[in-house]
N, C-alpha and C positions, 0 to 999 in steps of 0.2 A: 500382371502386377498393377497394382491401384497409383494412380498417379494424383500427387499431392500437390495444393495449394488452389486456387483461385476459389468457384463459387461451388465447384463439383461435390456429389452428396448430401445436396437436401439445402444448403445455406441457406439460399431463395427464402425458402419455409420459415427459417427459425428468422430473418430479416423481418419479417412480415410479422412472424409471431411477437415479435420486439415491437412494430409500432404498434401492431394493437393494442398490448399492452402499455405504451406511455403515451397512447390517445385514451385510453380506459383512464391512467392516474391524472393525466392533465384533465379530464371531466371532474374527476372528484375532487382535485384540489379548488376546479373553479364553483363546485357546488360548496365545499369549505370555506370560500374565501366567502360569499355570497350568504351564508349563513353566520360568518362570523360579521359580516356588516351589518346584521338586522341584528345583532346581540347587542345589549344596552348594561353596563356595568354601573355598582352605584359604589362611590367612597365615601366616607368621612372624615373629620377633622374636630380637631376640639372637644372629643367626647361626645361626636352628635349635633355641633353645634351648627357645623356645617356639613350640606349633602352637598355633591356634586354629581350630576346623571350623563355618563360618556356613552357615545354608539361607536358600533367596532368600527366605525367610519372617523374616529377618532375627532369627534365634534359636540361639544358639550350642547347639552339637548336641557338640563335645567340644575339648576343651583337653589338649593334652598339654604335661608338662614333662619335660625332660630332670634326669639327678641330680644333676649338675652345676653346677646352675641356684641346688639349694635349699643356703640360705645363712644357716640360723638368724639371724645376725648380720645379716643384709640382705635381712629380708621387704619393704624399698621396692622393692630394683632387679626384682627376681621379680614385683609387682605393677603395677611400671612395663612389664614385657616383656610379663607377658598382658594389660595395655591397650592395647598397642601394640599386638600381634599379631589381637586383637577389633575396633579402630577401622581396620586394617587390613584385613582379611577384611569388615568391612561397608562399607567406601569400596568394594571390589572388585564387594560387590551391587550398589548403587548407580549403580556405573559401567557393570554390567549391565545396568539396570533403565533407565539414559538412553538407553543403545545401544539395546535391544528396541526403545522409543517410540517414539526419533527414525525406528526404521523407519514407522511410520505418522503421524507428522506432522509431518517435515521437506517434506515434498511438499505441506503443506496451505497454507502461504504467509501464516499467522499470521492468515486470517478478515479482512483489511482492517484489520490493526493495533489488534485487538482484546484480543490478546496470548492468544491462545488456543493 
């Protein structure tokens, strides 16, 4: 008669075959995160008027403004457009940054509602 519980029938194996596997996905995740940091996103605002250049390092790298834009009498709306075009451009990492993930743990099925 086969006696049940502990490590008996092979577990060892399939223990082992588990961390290869989540030393496999933690590689790729940190190849992902290290390729989402060289990624350079660009937003606008104003129809153009303003660019804003974010790195997946989530640090504005350059801001352009058109001449058009600048309006001695209305340094708000100029400061409103490269807010917007900055909060846009990092909403875009961001949105990066959940795609990338969700590639490795949408398939992990939340750990038993652990919320991991």
């Amino acid at each position: 008669m086969a006696k049940r519980g502990g490590f008996p029938g092979g577990m060892p194996g399939n223990m082992n075959n588990l961390m290869k596997q989540a030393q496999k996905m933690q590689r790729q995740m940190e190849d992902a995160q290290k390729t989402l940091e060289e990624t350079e996103v660009e937003a606008t605002a104003g129809g153009g008027a303003v660019t804003v250049k974010v790195s997946g390092k989530k640090e504005i790298l350059a801001i352009k403004i058109e001449e058009e834009v600048v309006d001695p009498d209305d340094i708000e709306m100029l400061e409103d457009l490269i807010m917007a075009a900055a909060n846009e451009a990092l909403r875009k990492i961001d949105e990066m940054t959940q795609a990338n993930m969700a590639k490795f743990t949408g398939g992990l099925g939340g750990f038993g509602g652990l919320g991991f």
